[in-house]
C-alpha positions in Angstrom: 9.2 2.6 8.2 11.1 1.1 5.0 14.3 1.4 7.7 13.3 -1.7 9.2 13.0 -3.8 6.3 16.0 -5.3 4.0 15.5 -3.9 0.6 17.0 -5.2 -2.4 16.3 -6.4 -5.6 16.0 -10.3 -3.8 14.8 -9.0 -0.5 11.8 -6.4 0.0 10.8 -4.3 -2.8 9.0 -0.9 -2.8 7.1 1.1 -5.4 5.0 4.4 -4.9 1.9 4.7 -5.4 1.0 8.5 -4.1 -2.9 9.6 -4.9 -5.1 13.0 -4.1 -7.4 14.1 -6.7 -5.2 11.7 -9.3 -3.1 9.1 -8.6 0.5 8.6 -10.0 2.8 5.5 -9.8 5.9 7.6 -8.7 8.4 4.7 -9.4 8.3 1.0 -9.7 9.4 -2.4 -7.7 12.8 -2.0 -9.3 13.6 1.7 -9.0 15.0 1.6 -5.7 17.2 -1.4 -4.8 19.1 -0.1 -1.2 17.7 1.5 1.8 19.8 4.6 1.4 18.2 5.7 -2.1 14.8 4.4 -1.3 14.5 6.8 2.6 16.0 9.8 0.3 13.0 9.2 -2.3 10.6 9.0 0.4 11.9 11.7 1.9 11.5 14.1 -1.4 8.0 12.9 -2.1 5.3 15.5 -1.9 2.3 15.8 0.6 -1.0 16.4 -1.7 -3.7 16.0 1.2 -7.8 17.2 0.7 -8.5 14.1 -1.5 -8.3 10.6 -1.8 -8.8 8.6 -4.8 -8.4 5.3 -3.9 -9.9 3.9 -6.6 -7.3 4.9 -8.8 -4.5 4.0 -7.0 -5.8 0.5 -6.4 -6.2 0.2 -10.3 -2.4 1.3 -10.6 -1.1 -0.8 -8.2 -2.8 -3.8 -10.3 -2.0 -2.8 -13.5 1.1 -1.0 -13.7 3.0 -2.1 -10.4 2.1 -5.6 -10.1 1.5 -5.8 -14.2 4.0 -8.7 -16.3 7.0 -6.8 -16.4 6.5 -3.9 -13.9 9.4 -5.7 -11.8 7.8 -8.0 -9.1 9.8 -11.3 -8.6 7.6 -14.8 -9.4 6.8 -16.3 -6.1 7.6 -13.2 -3.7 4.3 -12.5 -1.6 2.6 -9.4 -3.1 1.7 -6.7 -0.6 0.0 -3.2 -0.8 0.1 -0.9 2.0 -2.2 2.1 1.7 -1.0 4.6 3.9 -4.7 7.2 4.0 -5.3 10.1 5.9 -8.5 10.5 4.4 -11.9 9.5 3.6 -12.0 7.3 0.0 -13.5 10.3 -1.9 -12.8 10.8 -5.7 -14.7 10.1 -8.0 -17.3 10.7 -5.4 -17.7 9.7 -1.7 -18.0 5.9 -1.5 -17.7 5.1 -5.2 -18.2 1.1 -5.5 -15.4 1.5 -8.3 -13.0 1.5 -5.5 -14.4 -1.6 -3.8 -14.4 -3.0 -7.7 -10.4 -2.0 -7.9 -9.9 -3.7 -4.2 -11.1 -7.1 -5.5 -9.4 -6.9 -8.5 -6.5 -6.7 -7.0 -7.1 -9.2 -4.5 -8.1 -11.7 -6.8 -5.0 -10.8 -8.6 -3.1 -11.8 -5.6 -2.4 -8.4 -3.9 -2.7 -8.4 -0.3 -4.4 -4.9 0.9 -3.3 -3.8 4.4 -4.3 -0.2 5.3 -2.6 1.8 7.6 -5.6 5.1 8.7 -3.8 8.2 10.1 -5.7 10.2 11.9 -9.5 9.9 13.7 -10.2 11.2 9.7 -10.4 8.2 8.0 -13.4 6.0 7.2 -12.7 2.9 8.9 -15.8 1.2 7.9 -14.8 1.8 4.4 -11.2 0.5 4.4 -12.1 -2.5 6.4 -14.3 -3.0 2.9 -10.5 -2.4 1.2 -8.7 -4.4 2.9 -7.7 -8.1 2.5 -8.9 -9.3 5.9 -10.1 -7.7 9.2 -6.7 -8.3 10.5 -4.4 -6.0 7.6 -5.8 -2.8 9.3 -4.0 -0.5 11.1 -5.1 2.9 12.8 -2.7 5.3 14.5 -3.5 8.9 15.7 -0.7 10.8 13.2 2.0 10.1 11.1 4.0 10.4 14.6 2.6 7.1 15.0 3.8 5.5 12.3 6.7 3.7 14.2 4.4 1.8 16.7 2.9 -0.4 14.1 6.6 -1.3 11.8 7.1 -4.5 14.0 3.6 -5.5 13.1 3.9 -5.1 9.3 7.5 -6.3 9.3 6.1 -9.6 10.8 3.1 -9.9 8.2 5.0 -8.6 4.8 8.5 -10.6 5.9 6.9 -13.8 7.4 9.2 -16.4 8.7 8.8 -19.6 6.9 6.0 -19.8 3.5 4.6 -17.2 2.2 1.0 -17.1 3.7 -2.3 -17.7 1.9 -3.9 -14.6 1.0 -7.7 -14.7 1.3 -9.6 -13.3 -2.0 
């Protein structure tokens, strides 16, 4: 998916979140600052699948990736895309601390757009997640993936200003 964006330190910027049973911020906004080195990282990252903690990953993405200083440029729009294959599970099934994280983040400024794989995921739930009934994505497997790029591309590199996120 990154192939179809520009990345560069004044063009799109990608960090990692990746979360199962924990959730880790596997590099930063900055890390990666050309297509070539960002696909090979991809690439390397490791599949955890059974669980999906959510919640934590939505508290990393406010406070480490988009904390002062974690590398995200004043002005640029602010955009999370939860890739999930799975059903918002850890600490428990439907723990509100996730929903707590989501509008944290959104009153933070962090625009929530979730992309479900599978017929798996709890749509109900991430349309709770998300930033607006719009930023919600399904496709049937990771196959998918490519049918939906031209649709992110056009909401995460708008033409024109930067649009309004809703809180």
């Amino acid at each position: 998916m990154v192939q179809e964006f520009t990345i560069g330190p004044n063009d799109v910027q990608v960090a990692f979140v990746l979360f199962s049973t924990e959730a880790t911020v596997e590099w930063g906004l900055t890390k990666y600052q050309d297509e070539n080195s960002l696909t090979n990282a991809i690439g390397n990252v490791r599949y955890l699948g059974e669980w999906t903690n959510l919640n934590d990953a939505l508290y990393l993405t406010r406070t480490v990736v988009y904390a002062p200083g974690g590398g995200a440029r004043d002005g640029a729009l602010r955009a999370t895309v939860i890739l999930t294959d799975g059903e918002d599970n850890i600490p428990e099934p439907g723990t509100p601390l996730t929903l707590q994280n989501a509008t944290l983040c959104k009153e933070d400024g962090i625009w929530l757009i979730a992309v479900g794989v599978t017929d798996g995921v709890d749509e109900d739930r991430l349309h709770e997640i998300i930033s607006s009934s719009s930023d919600y994505y399904p496709v049937d497997d990771f196959d998918a993936l490519p049918t939906i790029v031209e649709d992110l591309k056009s909401l995460i590199c708008p033409e024109g200003p930067i649009p309004e996120i809703s809180k």
